[in-house]
C-alpha positions in Angstrom: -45.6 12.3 -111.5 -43.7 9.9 -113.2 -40.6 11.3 -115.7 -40.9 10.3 -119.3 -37.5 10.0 -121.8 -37.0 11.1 -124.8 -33.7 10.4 -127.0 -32.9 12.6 -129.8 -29.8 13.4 -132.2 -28.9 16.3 -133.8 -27.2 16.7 -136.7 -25.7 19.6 -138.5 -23.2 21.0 -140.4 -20.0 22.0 -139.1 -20.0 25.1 -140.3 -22.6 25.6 -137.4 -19.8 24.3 -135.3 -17.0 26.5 -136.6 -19.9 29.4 -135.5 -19.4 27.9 -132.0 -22.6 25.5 -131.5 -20.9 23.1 -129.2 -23.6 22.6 -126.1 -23.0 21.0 -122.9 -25.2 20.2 -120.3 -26.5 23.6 -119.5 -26.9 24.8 -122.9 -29.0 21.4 -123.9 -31.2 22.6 -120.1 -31.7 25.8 -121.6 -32.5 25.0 -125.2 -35.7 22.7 -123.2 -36.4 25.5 -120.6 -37.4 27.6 -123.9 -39.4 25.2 -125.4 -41.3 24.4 -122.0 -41.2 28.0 -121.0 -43.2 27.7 -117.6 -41.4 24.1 -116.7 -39.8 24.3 -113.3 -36.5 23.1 -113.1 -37.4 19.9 -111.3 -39.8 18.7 -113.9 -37.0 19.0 -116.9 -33.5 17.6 -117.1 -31.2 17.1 -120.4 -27.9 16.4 -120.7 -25.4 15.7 -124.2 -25.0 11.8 -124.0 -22.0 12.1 -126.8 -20.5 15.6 -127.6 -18.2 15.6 -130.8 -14.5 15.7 -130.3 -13.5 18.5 -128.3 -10.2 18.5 -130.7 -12.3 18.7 -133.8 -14.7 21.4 -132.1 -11.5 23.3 -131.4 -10.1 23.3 -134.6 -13.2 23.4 -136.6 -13.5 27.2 -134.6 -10.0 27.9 -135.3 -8.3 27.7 -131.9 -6.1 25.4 -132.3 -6.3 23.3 -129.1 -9.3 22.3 -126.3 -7.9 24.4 -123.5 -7.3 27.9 -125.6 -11.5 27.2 -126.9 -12.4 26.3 -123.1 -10.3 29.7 -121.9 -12.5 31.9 -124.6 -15.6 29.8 -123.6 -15.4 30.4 -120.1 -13.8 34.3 -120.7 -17.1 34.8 -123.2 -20.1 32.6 -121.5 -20.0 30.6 -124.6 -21.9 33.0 -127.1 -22.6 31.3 -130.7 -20.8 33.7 -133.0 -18.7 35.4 -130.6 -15.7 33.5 -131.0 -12.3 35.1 -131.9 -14.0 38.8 -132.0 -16.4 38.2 -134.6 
């Protein structure tokens, strides 16, 4: 069957992003995989064509640089609202 495309943007405040909403690749997949709950991972791909600045992101959640936010991102499995104990 043939794939179909769909572009979208999101926009939000980044006080969402201070929270820790910063997706990649696999957190855009899995946002879809819970929309299209019984979608096999063949039919379904998504990907973040433009992230934000990984420098803003990182000072926006109050780590100061992009490798002490990917350190607690890795350490943490990337939790919204779980950065820096809270």
């Amino acid at each position: 069957m043939a794939k179909l495309k769909f572009t979208v943007e999101f926009e939000i405040d980044e006080s969402w992003v201070a929270d820790g909403f910063n997706p990649d690749d696999d957190q855009a997949k899995e946002m879809l995989a819970r929309r299209l709950a019984y979608a096999q991972g063949h039919e379904m791909r998504a990907r973040v064509i433009k992230p934000i600045d990984q420098s803003r992101a990182a000072k926006l959640m109050g780590y100061g640089s992009v490798a002490a936010m990917n350190k607690v991102r890795k350490k943490d499995g990337d939790q919204l609202l779980h950065r820096r104990g809270k």
